[in-house]
Structures are given as structure tokens and as C-alpha cells.
C-alpha positions as a Markdown table, in Angstrom:
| # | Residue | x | y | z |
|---|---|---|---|---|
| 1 | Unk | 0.0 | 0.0 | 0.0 |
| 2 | Unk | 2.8 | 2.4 | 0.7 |
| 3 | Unk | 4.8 | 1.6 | -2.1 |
| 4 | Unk | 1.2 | 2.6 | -4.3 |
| 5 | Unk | 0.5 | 5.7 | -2.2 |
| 6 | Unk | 4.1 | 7.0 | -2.9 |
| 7 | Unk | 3.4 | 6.2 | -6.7 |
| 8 | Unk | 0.7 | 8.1 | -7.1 |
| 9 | Unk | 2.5 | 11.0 | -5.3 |
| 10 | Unk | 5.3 | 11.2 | -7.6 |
| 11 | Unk | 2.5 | 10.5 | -11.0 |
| 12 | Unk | 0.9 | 13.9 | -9.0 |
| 13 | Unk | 3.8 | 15.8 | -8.8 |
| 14 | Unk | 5.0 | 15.2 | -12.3 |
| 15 | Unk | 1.5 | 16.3 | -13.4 |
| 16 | Unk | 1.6 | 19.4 | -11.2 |
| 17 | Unk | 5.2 | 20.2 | -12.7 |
| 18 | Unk | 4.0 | 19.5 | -16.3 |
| 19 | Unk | 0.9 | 21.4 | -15.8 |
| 20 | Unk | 3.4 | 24.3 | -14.8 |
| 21 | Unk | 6.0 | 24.5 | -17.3 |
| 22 | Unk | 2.3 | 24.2 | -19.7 |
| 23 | Unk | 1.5 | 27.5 | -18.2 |
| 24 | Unk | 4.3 | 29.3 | -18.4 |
| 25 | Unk | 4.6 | 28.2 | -22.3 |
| 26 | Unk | 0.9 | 29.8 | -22.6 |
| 27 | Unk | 1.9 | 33.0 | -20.5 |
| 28 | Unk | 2.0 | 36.3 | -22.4 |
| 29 | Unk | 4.3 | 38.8 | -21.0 |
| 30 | Unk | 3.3 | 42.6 | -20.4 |
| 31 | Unk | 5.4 | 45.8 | -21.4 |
| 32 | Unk | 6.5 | 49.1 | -20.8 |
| 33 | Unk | 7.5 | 51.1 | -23.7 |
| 34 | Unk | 9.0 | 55.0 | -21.7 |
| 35 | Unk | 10.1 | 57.3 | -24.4 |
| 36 | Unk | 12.4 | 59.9 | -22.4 |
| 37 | Unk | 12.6 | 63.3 | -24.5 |
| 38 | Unk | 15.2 | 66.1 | -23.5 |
| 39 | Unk | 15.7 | 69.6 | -23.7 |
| 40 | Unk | 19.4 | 69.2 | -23.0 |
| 41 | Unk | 22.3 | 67.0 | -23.8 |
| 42 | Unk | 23.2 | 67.7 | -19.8 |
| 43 | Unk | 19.4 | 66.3 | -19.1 |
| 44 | Unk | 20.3 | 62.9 | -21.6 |
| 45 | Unk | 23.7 | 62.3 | -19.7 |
| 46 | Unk | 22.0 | 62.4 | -16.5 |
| 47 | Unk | 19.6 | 59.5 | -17.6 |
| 48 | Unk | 21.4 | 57.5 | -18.9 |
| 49 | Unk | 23.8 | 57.8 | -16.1 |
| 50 | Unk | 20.6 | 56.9 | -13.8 |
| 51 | Unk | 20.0 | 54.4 | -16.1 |
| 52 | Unk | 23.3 | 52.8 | -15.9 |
| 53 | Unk | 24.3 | 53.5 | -12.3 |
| 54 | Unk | 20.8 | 53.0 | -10.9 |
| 55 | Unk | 17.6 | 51.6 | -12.4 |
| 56 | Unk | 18.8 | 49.1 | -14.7 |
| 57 | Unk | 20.5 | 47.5 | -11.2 |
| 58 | Unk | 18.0 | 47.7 | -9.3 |
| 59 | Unk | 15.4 | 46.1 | -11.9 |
| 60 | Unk | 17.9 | 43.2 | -12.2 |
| 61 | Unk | 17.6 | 42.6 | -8.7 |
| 62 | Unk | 14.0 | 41.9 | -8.8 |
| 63 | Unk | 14.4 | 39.5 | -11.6 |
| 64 | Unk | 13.9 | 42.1 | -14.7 |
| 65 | Unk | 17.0 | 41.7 | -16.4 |
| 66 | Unk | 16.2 | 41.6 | -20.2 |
| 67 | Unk | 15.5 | 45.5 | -20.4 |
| 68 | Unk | 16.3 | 47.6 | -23.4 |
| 69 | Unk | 17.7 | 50.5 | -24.3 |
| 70 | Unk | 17.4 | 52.5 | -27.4 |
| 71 | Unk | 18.6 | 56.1 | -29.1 |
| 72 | Unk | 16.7 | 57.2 | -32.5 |
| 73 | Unk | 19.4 | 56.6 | -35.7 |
| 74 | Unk | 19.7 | 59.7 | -37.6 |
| 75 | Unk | 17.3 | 59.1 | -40.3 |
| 76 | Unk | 14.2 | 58.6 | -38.0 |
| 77 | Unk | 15.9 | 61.7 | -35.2 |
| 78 | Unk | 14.8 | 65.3 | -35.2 |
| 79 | Unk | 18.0 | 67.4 | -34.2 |
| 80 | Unk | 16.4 | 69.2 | -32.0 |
| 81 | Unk | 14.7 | 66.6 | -29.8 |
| 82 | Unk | 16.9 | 64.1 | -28.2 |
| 83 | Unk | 15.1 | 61.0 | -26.9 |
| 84 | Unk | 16.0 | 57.4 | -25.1 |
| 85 | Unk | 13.1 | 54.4 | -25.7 |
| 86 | Unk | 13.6 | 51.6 | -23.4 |
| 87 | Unk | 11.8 | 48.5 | -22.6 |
| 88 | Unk | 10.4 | 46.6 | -19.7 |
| 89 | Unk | 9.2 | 43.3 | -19.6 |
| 90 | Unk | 6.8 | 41.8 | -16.6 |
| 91 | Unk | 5.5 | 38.7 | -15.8 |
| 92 | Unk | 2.7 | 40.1 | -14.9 |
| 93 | Unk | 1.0 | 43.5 | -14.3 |
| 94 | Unk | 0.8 | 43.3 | -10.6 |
| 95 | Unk | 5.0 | 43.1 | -11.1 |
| 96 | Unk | 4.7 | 46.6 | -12.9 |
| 97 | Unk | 2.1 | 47.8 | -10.3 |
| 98 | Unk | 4.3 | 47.1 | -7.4 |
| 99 | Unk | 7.7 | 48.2 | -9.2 |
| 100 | Unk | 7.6 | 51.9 | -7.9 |
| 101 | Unk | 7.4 | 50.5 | -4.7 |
| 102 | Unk | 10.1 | 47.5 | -4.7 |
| 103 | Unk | 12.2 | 49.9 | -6.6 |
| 104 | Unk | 11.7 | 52.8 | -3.6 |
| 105 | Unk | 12.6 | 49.9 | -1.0 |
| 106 | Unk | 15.8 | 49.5 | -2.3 |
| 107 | Unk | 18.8 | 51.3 | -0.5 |
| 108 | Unk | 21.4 | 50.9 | -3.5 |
| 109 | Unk | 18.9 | 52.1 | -5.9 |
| 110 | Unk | 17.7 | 55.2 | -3.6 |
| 111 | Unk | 21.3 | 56.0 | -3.4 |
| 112 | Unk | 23.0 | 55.3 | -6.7 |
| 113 | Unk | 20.4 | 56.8 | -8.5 |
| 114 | Unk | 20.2 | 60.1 | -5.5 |
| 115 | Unk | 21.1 | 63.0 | -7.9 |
| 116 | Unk | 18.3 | 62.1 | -10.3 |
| 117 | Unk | 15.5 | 61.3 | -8.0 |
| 118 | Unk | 16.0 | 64.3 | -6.1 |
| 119 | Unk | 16.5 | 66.7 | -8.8 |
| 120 | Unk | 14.9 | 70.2 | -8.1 |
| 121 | Unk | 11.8 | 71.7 | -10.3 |
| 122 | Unk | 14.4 | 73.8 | -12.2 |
| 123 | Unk | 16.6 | 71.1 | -12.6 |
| 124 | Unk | 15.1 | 68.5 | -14.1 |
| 125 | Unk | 16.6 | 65.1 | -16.2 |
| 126 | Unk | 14.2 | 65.1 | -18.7 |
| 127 | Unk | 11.2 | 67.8 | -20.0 |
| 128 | Unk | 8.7 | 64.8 | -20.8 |
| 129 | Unk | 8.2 | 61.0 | -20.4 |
| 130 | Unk | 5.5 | 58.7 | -22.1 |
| 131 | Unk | 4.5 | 55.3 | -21.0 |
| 132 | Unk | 2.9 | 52.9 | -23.3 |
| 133 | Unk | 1.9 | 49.6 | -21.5 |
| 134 | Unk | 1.6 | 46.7 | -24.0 |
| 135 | Unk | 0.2 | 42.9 | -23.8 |
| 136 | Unk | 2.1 | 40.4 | -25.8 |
| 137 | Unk | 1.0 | 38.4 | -28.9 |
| 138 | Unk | -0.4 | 34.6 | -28.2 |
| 139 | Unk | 2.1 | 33.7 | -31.5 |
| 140 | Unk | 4.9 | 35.7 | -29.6 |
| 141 | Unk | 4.4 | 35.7 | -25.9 |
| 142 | Unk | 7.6 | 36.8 | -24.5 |
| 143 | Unk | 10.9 | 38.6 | -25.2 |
| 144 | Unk | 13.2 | 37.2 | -27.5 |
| 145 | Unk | 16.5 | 38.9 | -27.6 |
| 146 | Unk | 18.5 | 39.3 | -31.0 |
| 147 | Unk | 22.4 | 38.2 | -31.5 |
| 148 | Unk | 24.2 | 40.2 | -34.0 |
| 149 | Unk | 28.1 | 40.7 | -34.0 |
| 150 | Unk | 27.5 | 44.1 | -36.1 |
| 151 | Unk | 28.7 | 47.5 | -34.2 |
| 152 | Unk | 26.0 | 48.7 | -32.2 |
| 153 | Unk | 25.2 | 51.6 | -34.1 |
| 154 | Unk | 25.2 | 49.8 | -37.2 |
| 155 | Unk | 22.2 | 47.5 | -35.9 |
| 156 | Unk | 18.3 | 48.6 | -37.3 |
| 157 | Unk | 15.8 | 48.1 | -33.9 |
| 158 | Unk | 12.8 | 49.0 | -36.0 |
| 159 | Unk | 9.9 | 49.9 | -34.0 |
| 160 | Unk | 6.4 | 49.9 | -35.6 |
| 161 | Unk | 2.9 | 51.2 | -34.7 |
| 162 | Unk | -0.7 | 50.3 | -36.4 |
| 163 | Unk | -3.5 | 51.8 | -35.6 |
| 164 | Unk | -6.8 | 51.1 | -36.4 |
| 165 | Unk | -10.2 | 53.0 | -36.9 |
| 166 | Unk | -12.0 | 51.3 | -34.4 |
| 167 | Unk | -11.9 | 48.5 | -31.9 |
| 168 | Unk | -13.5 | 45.9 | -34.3 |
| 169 | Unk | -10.5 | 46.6 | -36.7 |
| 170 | Unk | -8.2 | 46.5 | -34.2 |
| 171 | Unk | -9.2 | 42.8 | -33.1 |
| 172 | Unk | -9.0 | 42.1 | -36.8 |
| 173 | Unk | -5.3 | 43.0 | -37.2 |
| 174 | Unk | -5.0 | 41.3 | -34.2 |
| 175 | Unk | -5.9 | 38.3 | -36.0 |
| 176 | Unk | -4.1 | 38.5 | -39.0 |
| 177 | Unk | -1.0 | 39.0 | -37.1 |
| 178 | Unk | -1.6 | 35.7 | -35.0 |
| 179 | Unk | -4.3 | 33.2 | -36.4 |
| 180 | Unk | -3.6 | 34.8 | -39.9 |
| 181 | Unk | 0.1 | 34.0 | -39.7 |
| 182 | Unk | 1.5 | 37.4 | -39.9 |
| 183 | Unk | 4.3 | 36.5 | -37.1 |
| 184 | Unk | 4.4 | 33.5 | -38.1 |
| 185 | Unk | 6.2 | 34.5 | -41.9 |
| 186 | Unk | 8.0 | 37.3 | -39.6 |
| 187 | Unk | 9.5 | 34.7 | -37.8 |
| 188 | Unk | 10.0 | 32.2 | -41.3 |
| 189 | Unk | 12.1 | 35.0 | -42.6 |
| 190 | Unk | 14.7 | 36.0 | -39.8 |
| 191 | Unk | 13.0 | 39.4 | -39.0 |
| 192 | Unk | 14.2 | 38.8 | -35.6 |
| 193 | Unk | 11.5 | 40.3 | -33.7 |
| 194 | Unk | 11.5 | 41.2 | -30.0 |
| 195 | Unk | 8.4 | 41.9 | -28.9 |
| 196 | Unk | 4.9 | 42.2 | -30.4 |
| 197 | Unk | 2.1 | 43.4 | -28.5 |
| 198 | Unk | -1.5 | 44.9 | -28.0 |
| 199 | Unk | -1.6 | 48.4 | -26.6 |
| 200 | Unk | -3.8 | 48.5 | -23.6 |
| 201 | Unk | -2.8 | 51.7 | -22.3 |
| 202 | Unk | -1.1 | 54.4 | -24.6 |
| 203 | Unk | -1.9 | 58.0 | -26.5 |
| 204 | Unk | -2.8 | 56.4 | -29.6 |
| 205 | Unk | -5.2 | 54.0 | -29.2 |
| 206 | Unk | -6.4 | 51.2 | -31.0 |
| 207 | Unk | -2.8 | 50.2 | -31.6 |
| 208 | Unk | -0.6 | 47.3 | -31.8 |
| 209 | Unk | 3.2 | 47.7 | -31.7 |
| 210 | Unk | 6.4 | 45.3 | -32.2 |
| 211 | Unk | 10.1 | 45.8 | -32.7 |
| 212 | Unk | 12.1 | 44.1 | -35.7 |
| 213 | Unk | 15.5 | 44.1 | -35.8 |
| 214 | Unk | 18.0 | 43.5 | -38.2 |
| 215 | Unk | 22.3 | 43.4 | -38.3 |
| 216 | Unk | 22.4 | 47.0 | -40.8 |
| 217 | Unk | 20.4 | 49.0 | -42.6 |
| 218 | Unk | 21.0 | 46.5 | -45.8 |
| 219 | Unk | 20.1 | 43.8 | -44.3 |
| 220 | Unk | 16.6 | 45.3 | -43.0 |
| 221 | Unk | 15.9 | 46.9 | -46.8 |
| 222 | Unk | 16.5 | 42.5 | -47.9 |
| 223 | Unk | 14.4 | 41.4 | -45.1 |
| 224 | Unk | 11.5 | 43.7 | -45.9 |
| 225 | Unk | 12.1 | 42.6 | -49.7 |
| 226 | Unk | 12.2 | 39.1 | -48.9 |
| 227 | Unk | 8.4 | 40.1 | -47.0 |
| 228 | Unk | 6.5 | 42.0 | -49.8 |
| 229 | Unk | 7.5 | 39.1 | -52.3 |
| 230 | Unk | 6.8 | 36.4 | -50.4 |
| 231 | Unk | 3.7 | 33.9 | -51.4 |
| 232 | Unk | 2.3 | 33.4 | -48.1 |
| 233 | Unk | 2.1 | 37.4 | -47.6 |
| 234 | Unk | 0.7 | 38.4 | -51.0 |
| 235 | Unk | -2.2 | 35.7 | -49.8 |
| 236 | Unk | -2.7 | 37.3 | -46.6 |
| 237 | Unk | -2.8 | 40.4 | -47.5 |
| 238 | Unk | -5.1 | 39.8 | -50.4 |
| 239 | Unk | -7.8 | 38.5 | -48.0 |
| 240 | Unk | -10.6 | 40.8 | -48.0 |
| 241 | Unk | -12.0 | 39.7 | -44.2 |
| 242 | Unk | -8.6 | 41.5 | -43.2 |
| 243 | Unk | -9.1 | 44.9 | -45.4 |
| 244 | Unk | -9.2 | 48.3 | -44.2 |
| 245 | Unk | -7.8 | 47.0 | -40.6 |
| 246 | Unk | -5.2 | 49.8 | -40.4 |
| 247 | Unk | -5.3 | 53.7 | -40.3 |
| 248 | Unk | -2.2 | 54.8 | -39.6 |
| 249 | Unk | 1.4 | 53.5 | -39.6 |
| 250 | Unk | 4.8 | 55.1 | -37.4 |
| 251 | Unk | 8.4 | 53.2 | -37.9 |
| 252 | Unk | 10.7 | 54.7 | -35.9 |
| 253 | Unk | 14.6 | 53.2 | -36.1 |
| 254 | Unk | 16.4 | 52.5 | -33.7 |
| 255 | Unk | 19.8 | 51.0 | -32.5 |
| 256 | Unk | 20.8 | 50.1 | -29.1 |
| 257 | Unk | 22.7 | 51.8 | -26.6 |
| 258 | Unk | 25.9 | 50.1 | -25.5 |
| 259 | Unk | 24.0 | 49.6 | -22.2 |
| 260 | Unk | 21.4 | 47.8 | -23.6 |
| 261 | Unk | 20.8 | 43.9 | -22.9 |
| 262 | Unk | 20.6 | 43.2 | -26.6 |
């Protein structure tokens, strides 16, 4: 009888442990997209040495390590508005809802990062921060990080925005991006994509975003070559039940700082 009790006990346990790692395959990440502008290149240099010195260490510490961090290349940059994107990943959105706090409980963090956090009204680090929060595709439910051995500033992060007239489009694109097979061909053809996600809290909204990334600027113009010509696109895009699904398109390159995790 023991030897049966203990049996079944182990038969539980590896069914509890494989109904786990089956959750965690189905879990969809969440994300924070800040976009940092700056009056000054004094205000920049102070983020990113907060950045550096401060936050990005004190978010490892509560298990967000794979955060990035991105500058505009020139060809997407307006001269006179300097501006740092970077990237949070959470398991969860009670993780983000409790960051503020977890971040304020920690002592390195609170003094690392002392000059920033208790800059004065006529000192500030930035002029303006905006906060997207995102949901991540089924097809594409966490982070993947890229590996390129191309100079940093070489590298194309191309970051892409859809919006759609309403709701009921929106759900659509949705669709054709997941069910459709839209990531899917994205992922067939090396597009290297790091995140892709729903918008459920942002300016422009209804809006998906996701973030390509390619080795250089050639490689991206073959990549999005490769795309337009390929069967399985000219298909899908042909598909009348997925017409008139987006409004409004912004691309925005990128490349990463040296800081970055990928």
C-alpha cells in the first residue's frame, strides 16, 4: 500500500510540474515602452547615467534583467529633440504595479540613483516621459533577444505602430497578425522580432506595436524585400475579411545603446 501511495505521489507531482512548465509556455508577457525626450544633452547624460548607475540595477535585482535601451538613428531623429526608448518586460502586471514600490525599497537604488531622483523643479533630467503599456502576442508571448556581432550603431531596432479606426479593426489586425500567420512568416524569414504586442494603455489608441531588428540598414531593406515578395504574404494580404484593418502607420529606427541587454 505504501509503495502505491508513494506512486501516485510522484504520478501527481510530475503532473503538477507539467501542468506548470504548460502554463508558463501559454503565459504572455506585459510591457513598458517610456520614451524619455530632452531639452538638453546635460538632461540625456544624466539618464542614462541613472540608467546605468541605478535603475537598470536595481530592476535586475527583482528578476527584470532583459531591459532595453534604445537612441533614435539619424534618419528617424529630429536634431532638435533628443530621446532614449527603453523597454520593460513583466511577468505580470501586478510586477509593474508594485515596481515603484520595490524599486523605492531598495537602499542601493535610492542612493546610486540620488542625484536624479531628487532633482529640483528647475533642474530636471528630462522635459517629458511617455508610458505605453503593452500585452504580448499569443504567436509571440515573451521577449526574444537578438544576436548580432554588427557594431551597435550599425544595428536597425525598427519599432512599428498600427493603428486602427476602431476596436472591431483592431481585433482584426490582431488576428491577421496571430491566427492569420503574420508573425508567423515574420518569424520564417529571420525578421528577428523582439516583442509584439497589443496596446492596452497608450496616446494612440487602438494600436498594436512590435520591434524588428535587423544586423544593418542593408540587411533590414533585404528582409522587408524578402516580406512584400513572399507567397504566403501576397495571400494574406489579399484577403478581403482583413481589409481596411489599419489607419495609420509610425516606424521609428532605432539601435541600441551600449547599455542595452541586446
Amino acid at each position: 500500500m505504501k509503495k502505491t501511495t508513494l506512486s501516485l505521489s510522484v504520478l501527481m507531482l510530475i503532473c503538477c510540474l507539467f501542468s506548470s512548465v504548460k502554463a508558463q509556455e501559454k503565459r504572455q508577457e506585459f510591457y513598458q515602452l517610456k520614451i524619455y525626450s530632452f531639452e538638453t544633452k546635460e538632461q540625456l547624460q544624466r539618464t542614462e547615467d541613472f540608467f546605468k548607475n541605478a535603475y537598470l540595477p536595481a530592476l535586475a535585482e527583482i528578476g527584470i534583467n532583459e531591459v532595453g535601451v534604445f537612441k533614435p538613428r539619424e534618419e528617424s531623429k529630429d536634431d532638435s529633440l533628443k530621446q532614449i526608448y527603453i523597454l520593460l518586460p513583466f511577468n505580470s502586471l501586478e510586477q509593474w504595479v508594485n515596481l515603484e514600490k520595490n524599486l523605492a525599497e531598495n537602499k542601493n537604488y535610492r542612493q546610486n540613483g540620488r542625484e536624479y531622483l531628487e532633482s529640483s523643479h528647475n533642474n530636471r533630467p528630462y522635459l517629458r516621459f511617455q508610458s505605453i503599456i503593452l500585452k504580448a502576442f499569443k504567436d509571440h508571448p515573451v521577449v526574444q533577444t537578438p544576436s548580432f556581432e554588427s557594431p551597435r550603431k550599425e544595428r536597425v531596432y525598427e519599432l512599428r505602430s498600427y493603428q486602427s479606426p476602431t476596436g472591431k479593426y483592431f481585433r482584426n489586425k490582431l488576428e491577421m497578425f496571430n491566427k492569420g500567420g503574420e508573425v508567423k512568416l515574420f518569424d520564417k524569414l529571420g525578421f528577428n522580432a523582439v516583442f509584439y504586442g497589443e496596446v492596452i494603455s497608450g496616446p494612440a489608441m487602438p494600436n498594436l506595436m512590435y520591434m524588428t531588428t535587423f544586423s544593418n540598414s542593408d540587411s533590414r531593406e533585404q528582409h522587408w524585400q524578402n516580406f512584400s515578395d513572399a507567397p504566403e504574404w501576397k495571400e494574406l494580404s489579399a484577403k478581403k475579411e482583413y481589409a481596411d484593418n489599419v489607419s495609420h502607420i509610425d516606424i521609428t529606427f532605432l539601435y541600441p545603446t551600449e547599455y542595452s541587454a541586446y
